[in-house]
N, C-alpha and C positions, 0 to 999 in steps of 0.2 A: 504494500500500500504506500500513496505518495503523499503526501501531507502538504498543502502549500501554504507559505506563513506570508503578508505582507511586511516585508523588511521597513520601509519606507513610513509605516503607518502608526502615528501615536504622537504624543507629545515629547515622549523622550527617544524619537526613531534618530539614526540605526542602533544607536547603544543600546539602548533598554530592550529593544525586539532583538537584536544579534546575540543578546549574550540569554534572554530566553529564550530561543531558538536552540541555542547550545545546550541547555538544561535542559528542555522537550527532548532534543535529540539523545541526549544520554538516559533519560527515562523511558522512551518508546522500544518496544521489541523491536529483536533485531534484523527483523522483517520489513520493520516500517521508515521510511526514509524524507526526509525535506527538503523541499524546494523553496528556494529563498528567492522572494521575486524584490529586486531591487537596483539600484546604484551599484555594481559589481564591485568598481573600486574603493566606496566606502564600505560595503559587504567584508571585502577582504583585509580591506585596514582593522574593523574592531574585531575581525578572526582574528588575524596576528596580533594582535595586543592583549587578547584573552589568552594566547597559546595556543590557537587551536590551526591548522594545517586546514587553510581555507580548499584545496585535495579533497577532502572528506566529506565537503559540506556541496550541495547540488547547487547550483546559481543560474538564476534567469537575468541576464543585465536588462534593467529597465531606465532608461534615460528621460523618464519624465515621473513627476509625484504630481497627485494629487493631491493639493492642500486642502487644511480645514476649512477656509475662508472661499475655496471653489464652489462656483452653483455646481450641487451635484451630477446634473443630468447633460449642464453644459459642459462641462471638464470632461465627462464621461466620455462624450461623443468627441469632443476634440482631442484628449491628451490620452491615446491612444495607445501608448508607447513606457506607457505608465505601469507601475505596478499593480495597482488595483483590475486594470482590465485585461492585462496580460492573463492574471494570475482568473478572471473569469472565463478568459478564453481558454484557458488550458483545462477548467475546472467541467467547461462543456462537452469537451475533446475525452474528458477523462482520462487527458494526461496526468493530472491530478484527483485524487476523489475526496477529499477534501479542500475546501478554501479556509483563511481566518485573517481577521484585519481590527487593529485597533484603530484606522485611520478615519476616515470621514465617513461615517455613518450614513450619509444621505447619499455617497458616492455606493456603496456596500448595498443599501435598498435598490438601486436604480440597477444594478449589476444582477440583486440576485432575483429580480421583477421582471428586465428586459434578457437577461440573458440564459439563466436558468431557467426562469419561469416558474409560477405557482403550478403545482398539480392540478389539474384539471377538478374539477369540482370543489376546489376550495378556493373560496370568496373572496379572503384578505388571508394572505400569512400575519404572524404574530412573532412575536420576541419579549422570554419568560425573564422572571427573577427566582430566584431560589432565597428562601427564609428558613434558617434552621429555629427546631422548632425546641422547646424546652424537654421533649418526649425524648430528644435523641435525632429525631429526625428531620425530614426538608419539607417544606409546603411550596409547593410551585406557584408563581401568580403572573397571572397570563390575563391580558397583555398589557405589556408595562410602557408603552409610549409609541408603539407603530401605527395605532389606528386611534385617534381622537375621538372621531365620531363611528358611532357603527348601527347597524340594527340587529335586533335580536339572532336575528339567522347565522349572524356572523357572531356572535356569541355561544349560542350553539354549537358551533363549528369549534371554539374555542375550550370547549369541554371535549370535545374527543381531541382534539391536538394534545392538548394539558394529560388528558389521560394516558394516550398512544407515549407520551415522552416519558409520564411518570415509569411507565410498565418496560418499557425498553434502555432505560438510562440508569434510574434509579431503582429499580427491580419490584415494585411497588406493582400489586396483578390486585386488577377490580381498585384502582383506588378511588378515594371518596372524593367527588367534585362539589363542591359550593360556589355560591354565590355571592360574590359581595356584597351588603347592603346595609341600612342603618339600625336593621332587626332583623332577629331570627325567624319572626314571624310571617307566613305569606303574604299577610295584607299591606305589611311594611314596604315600606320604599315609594317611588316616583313611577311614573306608567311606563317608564319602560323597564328599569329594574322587576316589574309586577308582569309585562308580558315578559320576560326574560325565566320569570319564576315558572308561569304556564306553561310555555315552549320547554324549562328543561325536566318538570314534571313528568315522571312515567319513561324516560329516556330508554330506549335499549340499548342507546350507544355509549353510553356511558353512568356511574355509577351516582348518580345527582343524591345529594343528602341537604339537599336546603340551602335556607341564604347563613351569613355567618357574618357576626359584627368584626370590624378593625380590629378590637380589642383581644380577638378571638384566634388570629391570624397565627401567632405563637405560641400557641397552647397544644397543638397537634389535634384539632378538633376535623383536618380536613388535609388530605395531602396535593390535591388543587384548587386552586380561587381562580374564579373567570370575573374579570373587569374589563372595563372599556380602556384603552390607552390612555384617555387624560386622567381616569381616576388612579389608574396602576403606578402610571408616573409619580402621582403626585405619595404614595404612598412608598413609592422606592424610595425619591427622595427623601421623604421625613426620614424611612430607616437608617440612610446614608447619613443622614446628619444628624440622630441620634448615637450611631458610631462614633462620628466625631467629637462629639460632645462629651464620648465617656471614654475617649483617646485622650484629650485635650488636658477633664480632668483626673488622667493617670489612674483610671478604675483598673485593675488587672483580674481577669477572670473569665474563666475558659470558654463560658460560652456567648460571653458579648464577643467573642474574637472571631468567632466562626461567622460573623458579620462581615468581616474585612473583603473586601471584594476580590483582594489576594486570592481568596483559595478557589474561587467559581472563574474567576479567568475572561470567563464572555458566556453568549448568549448564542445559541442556534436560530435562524430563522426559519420556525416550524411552517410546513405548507407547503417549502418548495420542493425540485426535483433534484437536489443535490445539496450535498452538506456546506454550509456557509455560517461561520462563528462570527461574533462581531464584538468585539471588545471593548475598556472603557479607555479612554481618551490620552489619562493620566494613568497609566497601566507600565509600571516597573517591569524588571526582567522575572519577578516570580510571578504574579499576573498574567504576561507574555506566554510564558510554561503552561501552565495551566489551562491556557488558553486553547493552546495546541492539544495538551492531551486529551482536552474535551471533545474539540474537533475531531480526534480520534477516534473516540469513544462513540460520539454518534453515527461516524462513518461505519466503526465495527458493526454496530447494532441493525446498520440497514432501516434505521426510522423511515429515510423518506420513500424506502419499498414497499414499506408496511403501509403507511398512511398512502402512497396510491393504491396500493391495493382495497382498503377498504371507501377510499372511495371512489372508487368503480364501480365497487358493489354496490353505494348507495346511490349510485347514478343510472345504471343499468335496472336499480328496483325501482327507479319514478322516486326515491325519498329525496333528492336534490333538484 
């Protein structure tokens, strides 16, 4: 298997991503190999200055970056030559079978919309957060900023993605999906949280156990939440800057840590036809790692096989 990393992409690129590239690479079986899509010659300066025999390591020279400050859709189409769309063209070809990028988010959407493309019957892809839970374990919450507005169908939708990832990633079979809302009870919430309630009522596609307060989120009462993007955002962020808050005042204790975005790396774009991770912005070389390995891990698993295949089926039975 081919692993492709964007060298080029983050705030602390190429250092930060070359030298977690280098950590991925010493963690992954020795099966699995990297493609580094970037600037060749700054690629192989922060190899040699790590020690590492730039020999060893796979390189795609890419002689243009897309910046953070680029429109994403118009950089895309122009700067061609770039590592972000090299590394999508290759990802098509399945010269590589995975993608990952901590670089511009909006350039990574437009790559994996126009060039991979969503699976056929699914409406909007999504991009989850992981909450670990005081039980021990992770709550998934889906979706945390790619779709602001949505309608219920595509909420819907977002309970079997949540589920399909929980079962395949996290090893979690039959897990319980809820719904965000400002009570537990049916009648609670606004008309669309309330058709959202109706629609995931009686589910076969998935394991629907109710709505579930904020409050509720880390307790392990549910191991997927389905939200709308602007609500999921705004709830990642509180959590991120609830970390920081108890980073700042020197609180030390094991399970506020498993907060740190260090250890999840990035995010998969569940929906589409190929594995594509996307990373956080200000993403160090342990970040970077982890990053990668995730990418792995989803590639391993064959999610985005699974998830066409089931929906084929719900498209060939008239349920889409």
């Amino acid at each position: 298997m081919r692993i492709g990393i964007d060298i080029m992409g983050g705030d602390f690129a190429p250092r930060a991503t070359t030298l977690g590239a280098i950590l991925a690479q010493k963690a992954l079986p020795s099966d699995v190999s990297l493609v580094l899509y970037g600037r060749e010659s700054e690629i192989n300066a922060q190899l040699v200055e790590a020690g590492e025999n730039p020999a060893d390591y796979q390189i795609v020279d890419c002689g243009d970056v897309i910046e953070m400050h680029d429109h994403p859709a118009k950089s895309f189409a122009a700067k061609t030559d770039s590592s972000i769309v090299k590394g999508f063209v290759h990802l098509k070809t399945d010269s590589i079978q995975a993608f990952s990028s901590a670089g511009s988010t909006g350039a990574m959407m437009v790559g994996a919309m126009m060039v991979i493309q969503p699976i056929p019957g699914v409406i909007r892809p999504t991009i989850t957060a992981v909450f670990p839970t005081l039980s021990g374990g992770n709550c998934i919450l889906l979706d945390v900023g790619l779709n602001a507005d949505v309608k219920p169908e595509v909420m819907y939708q977002y309970g079997i993605l949540g589920s399909m990832y929980a079962s395949h990633l996290f090893g979690i079979e039959n897990a319980r999906v809820a719904l965000l809302n400002i009570g537990s009870e049916e009648t609670k919430g606004n008309i669309f949280t309330k058709t959202c309630h109706e629609l995931f009522k009686g589910s076969p596609d998935f394991n629907f156990t109710g709505n579930i307060e904020p409050d509720e989120l880390l307790l392990g009462h549910a191991d997927v939440v389905v939200t709308d993007g602007f609500t999921g955002n705004i709830v990642l962020k509180q959590a991120e800057g609830f970390y920081k808050a108890i980073r700042k005042r020197a609180i030390k204790d094991e399970y506020f840590e498993r907060f740190n975005y260090e250890n999840y790396g990035g995010t998969p774009v569940l929906g589409i036809k190929a594995p594509v991770c996307i990373g956080h912005g200000i993403s160090n070389d342990i970040a970077i790692k982890n990053m990668i390995l995730h990418s792995y891990e989803v590639a391993k698993s064959n999610l985005s096989s699974h998830l066409s295949e089931i929906f084929e089926q719900k498209m060939n039975s008239g349920q889409e």
